[in-house]
C-alpha positions, -999 to 999 in steps of 0.1 A, spaced: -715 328 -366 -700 341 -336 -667 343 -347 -676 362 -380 -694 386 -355 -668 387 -333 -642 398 -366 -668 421 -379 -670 441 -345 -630 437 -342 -631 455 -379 -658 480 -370 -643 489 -336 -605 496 -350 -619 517 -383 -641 537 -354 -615 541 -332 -589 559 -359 -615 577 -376 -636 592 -353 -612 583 -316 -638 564 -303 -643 526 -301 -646 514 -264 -679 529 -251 -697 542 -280 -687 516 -303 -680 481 -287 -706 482 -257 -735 484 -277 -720 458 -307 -712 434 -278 -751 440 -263 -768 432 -291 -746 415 -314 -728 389 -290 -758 387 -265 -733 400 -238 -750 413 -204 -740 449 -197 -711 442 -172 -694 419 -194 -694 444 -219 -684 472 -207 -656 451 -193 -648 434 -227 -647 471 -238 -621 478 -215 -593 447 -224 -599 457 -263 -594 493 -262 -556 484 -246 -538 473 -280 -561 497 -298 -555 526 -282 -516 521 -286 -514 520 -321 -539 548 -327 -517 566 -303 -487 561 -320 -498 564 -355 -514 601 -344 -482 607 -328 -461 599 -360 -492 622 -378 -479 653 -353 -518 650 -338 -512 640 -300 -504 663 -271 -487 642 -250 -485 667 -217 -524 668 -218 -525 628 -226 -502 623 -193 -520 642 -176 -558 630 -185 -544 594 -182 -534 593 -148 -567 607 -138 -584 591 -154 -564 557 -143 -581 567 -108 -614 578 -123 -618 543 -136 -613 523 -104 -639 540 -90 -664 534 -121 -657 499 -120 -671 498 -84 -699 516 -93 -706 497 -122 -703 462 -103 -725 474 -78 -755 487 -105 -783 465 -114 -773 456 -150 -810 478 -160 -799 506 -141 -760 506 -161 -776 501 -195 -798 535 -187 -771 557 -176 -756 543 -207 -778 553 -231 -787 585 -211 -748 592 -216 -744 581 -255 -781 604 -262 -760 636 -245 -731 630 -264 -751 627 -299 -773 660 -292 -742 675 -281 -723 669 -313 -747 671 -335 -763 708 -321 -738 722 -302 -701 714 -314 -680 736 -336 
């Protein structure tokens, strides 16, 4: 069983990830919480190794598709290279309640956001 749910969230994750550019946080954190029993640390970093070949070939094939600005991809990488050392620290220090809160808190603003408030 957990390796059918393991291929099923591999599946769901890449499809995400190309249609919609998401698949680390939004997608994989919560399928590894509740799916795989995973405690929210060990998620998030799960999240974090997958998105690495992922995010390379959705790169690329956007790239070949003319659909990636590659000064502003530089750009937001390398901050965001720094930005993520610094979440890992806070997220090692956070009880794993605490984390899953600011998580949902997070994914709740994103949905009202899109869903009211994007054009």
């Amino acid at each position: 069983m957990k390796w059918i749910a393991i291929i099923l969230i591999g599946v769901a994750a890449g499809v995400l990830s190309g249609l919609l550019g998401i698949g680390g946080g939004t997608v994989l954190v919560p399928l590894f919480l509740y799916i795989m029993k995973m405690d929210i640390h060990t998620a998030t970093g799960t999240s974090l190794a997958v998105i690495i070949p992922t995010t390379i070939i959705g790169a690329l094939s956007h790239h070949f598709a003319g659909q990636v600005d590659w000064k502003a991809a530089l750009i937001v990488a390398i901050l965001a290279a720094i930005g993520v050392y610094a979440g890992v620290k806070l997220n090692v220090m956070m009880p794993p309640q605490m984390l899953q809160k600011v998580f949902a808190v997070f994914l709740f603003f994103i949905a009202v956001q899109l869903f009211f408030f994007h054009k």
